[in-house]
C-alpha positions as CSV (number, residue, x, y, z in Angstrom):
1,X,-31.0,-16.9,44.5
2,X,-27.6,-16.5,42.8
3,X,-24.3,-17.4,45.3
4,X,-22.5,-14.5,46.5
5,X,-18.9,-12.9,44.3
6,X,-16.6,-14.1,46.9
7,X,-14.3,-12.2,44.9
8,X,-16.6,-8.4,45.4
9,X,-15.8,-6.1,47.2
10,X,-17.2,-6.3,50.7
11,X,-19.8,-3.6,52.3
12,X,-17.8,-3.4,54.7
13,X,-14.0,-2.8,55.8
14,X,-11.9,-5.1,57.1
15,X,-11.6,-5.8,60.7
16,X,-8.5,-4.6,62.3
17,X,-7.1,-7.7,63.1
18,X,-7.2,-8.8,59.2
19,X,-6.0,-4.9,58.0
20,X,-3.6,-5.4,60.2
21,X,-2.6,-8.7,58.7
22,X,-3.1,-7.6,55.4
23,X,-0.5,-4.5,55.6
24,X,2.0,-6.3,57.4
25,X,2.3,-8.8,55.1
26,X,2.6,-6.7,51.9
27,X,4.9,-4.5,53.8
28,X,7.3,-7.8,54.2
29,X,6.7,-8.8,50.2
30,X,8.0,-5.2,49.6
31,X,11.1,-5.4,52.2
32,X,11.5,-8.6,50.5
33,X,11.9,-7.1,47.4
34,X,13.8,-4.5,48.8
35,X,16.0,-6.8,49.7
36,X,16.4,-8.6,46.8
37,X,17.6,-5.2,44.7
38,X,19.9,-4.2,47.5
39,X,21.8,-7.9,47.2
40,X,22.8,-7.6,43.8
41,X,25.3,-4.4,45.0
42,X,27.4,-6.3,47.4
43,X,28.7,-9.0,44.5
44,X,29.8,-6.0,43.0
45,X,31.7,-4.4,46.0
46,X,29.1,-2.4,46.9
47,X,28.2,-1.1,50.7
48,X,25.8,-3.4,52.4
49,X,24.5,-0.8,54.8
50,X,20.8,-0.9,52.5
51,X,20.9,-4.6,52.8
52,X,21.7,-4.7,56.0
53,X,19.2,-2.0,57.1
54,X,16.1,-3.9,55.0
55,X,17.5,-6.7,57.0
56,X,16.4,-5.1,60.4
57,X,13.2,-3.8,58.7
58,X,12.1,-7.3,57.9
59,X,13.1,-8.6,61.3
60,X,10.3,-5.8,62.4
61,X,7.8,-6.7,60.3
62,X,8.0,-10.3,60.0
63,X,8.1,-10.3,63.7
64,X,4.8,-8.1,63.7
65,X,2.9,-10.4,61.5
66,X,3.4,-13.3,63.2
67,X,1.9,-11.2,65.7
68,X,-1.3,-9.9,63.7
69,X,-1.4,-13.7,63.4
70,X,-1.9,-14.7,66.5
71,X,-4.2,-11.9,67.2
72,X,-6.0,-13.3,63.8
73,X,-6.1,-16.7,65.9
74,X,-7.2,-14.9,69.3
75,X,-10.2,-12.9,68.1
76,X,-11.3,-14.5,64.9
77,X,-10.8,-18.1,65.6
78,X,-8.6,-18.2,62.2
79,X,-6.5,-21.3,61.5
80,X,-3.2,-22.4,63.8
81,X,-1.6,-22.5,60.7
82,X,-0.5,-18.4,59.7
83,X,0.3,-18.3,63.1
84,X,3.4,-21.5,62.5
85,X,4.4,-20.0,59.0
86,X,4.4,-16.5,60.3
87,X,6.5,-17.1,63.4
88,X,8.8,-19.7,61.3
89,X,9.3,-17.1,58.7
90,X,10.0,-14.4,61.8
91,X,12.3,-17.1,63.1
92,X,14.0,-18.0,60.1
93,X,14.7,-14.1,58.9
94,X,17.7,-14.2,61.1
95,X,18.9,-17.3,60.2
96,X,19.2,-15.3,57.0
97,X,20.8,-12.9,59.2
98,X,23.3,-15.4,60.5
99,X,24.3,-16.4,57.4
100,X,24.9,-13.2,55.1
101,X,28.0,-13.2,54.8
102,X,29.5,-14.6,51.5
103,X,30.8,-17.7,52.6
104,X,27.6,-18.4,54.4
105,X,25.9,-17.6,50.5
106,X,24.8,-21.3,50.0
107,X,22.6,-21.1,52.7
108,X,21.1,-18.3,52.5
109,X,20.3,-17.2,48.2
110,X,18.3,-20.6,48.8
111,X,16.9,-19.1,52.4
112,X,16.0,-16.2,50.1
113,X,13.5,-17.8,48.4
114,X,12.1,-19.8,51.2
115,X,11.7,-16.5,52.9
116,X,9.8,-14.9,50.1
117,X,7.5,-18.0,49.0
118,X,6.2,-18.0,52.8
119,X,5.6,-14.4,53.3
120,X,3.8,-14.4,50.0
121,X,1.6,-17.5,50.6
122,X,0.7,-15.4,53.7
123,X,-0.4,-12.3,51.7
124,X,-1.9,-14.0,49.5
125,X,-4.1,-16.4,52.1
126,X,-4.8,-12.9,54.0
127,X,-6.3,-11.6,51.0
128,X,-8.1,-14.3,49.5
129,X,-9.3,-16.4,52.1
130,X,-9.8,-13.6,55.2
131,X,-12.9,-11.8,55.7
């Protein structure tokens, strides 16, 4: 008997605790983005009222995640570790907060990325690994 495509599609949809996951987390990739083409505009003088607003947006759903997280934990008996990166990148988006302004720049472009490579290893574990 062949071994099952982990990688086909299941018969199945997803359980809401991992849709919920799943959404969240691409939602923050996307602010994240967002984010990213908003930042360019305030070296050149520009408003930062779309920054600042994706800022708050990404509070939200970073802060929701982490929660999907620990529902993932709660019900599903997933890993501890989403839950730690999720709340750390929750935690940590204010940091980011804290520090956008542009003297406070050298800590937070870097903060940038650290923000995005966690959310996106959480995507990409919720789609790859969850079932």
């Amino acid at each position: 008997m062949p071994a099952p495509n982990r990688h086909a599609s299941p018969d199945r949809p997803a359980p809401a605790p991992v849709l919920a996951f799943r959404v969240l987390t691409l939602a923050a990739v996307a602010v994240l983005a967002w984010q990213f083409v908003t930042a360019g505009g305030l070296f050149t003088g520009g408003d930062p009222g779309l920054h600042g607003a994706g800022a708050i947006v990404l509070h939200v759903v970073t802060g929701l995640a982490a929660l999907a997280a620990g529902w993932l934990r709660a019900v599903r008996a997933a890993p501890w570790w989403p839950v730690a990166v999720a709340a750390s990148v929750f935690a940590f988006s204010f940091v980011q907060a804290w520090f956008g302004e542009i003297p406070g720049l050298v800590v937070h472009v870097p903060g940038a990325m650290a923000l995005t490579a966690g959310t996106v290893w959480l995507a990409a574990w919720g789609f790859l690994r969850l079932r």
